[in-house]
N, C-alpha and C positions, 0 to 999 in steps of 0.2 A: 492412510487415515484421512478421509473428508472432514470431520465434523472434531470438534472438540470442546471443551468449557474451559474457561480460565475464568480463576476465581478472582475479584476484585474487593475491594473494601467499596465500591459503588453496586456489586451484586456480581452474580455470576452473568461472564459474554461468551455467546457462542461462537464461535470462527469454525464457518463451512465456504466452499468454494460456488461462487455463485455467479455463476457467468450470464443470466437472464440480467440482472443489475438496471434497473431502470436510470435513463438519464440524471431526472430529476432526482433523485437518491444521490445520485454522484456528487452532482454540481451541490448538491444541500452539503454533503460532510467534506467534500473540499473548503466549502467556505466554511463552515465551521472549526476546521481545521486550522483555518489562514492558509491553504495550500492553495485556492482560487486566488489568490495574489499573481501568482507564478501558470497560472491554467487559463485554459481560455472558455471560460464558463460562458460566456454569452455568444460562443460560435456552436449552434445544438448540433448541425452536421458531425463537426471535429471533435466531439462529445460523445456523440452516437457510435463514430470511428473507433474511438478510444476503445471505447469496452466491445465493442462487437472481433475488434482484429487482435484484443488481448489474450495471450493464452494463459493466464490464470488470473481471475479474480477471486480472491478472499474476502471474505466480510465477518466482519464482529459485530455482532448485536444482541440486547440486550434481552431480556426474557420476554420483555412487553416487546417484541424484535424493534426497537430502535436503531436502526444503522450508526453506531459510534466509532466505526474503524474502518478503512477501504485499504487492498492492496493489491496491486492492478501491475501484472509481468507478463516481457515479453520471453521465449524462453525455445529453444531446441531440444529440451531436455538430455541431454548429452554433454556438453561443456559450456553453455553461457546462459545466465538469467540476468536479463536485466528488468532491477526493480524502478519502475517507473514513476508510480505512483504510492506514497506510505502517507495515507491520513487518518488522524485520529480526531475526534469532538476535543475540543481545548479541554471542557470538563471530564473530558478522561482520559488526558493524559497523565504521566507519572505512575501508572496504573499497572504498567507492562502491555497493554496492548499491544501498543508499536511496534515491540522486542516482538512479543511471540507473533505479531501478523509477517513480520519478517520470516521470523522460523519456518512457520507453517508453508507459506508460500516458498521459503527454500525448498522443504522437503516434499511440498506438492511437483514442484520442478525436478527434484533429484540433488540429494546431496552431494555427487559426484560433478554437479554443476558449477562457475563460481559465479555468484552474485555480486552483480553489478548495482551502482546508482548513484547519480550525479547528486549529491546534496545543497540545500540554500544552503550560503553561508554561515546563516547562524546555526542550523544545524546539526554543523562539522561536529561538535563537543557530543550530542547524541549519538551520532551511529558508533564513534570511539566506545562513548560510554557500554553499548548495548555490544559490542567486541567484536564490531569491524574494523579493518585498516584500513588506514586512508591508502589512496595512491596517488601519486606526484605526477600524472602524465596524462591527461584528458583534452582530446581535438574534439573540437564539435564543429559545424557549420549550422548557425542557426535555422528556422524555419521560415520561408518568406514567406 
């Protein structure tokens, strides 16, 4: 399944896979999000990267197509997805976006995959909530 509707108490969003995704679209619901805190919105190259070498983007929006959710994974479809990118417009969060842009993106990848994603701190209490488990053991080498 590409395309779906989840109904919201802000109106019906569409979540289809849309891998054309223009920059500026991006950088606009990252920062809406607060997720351009942690992103490097003002580097357009590493921008352009992002969504061109992602193997799935998802996007919700809204009938007037709004872009109010992006979900942006790397993925082998086989054994690992990692979700890199989960944003949502501040004004629609609480909504179920998040959960189901997750989902969908899981099962655009393969549910036989495990999904990955390094969370802000704050959060931690979120992916819990929506019935991920946390894991205790994450190496990274930042990005120079």
């Amino acid at each position: 399944m590409n395309t779906e509707t989840l109904k919201t108490s802000l109106g019906d969003i569409q979540l289809q896979l849309e891998q054309s995704l223009q920059p500026s679209e991006f950088v606009d619901i990252l920062k809406r999000s607060t997720l351009a805190e942690r992103r490097p919105v003002e580097d357009e190259a590493t921008i352009r990267g992002m969504l061109a070498n992602a193997d799935i983007v998802a996007t919700a929006r809204t009938h007037e197509k709004k872009l109010v959710g992006v979900a942006r994974a790397i993925t082998d479809y086989h054994y690992c997805t990692y979700l890199s990118d989960l944003a949502v417009d501040a004004s629609y969060q609480q909504q179920g976006v998040g959960k189901r842009l997750t989902q969908f993106t899981h099962e655009q990848a393969g549910l036989n995959t495990t999904l990955v994603l390094l969370a802000a701190p704050a959060a931690a209490d979120y992916y819990r909530h929506i019935g991920m488990t946390q894991h205790d053991s994450c190496w990274i080498v930042r990005r120079q």
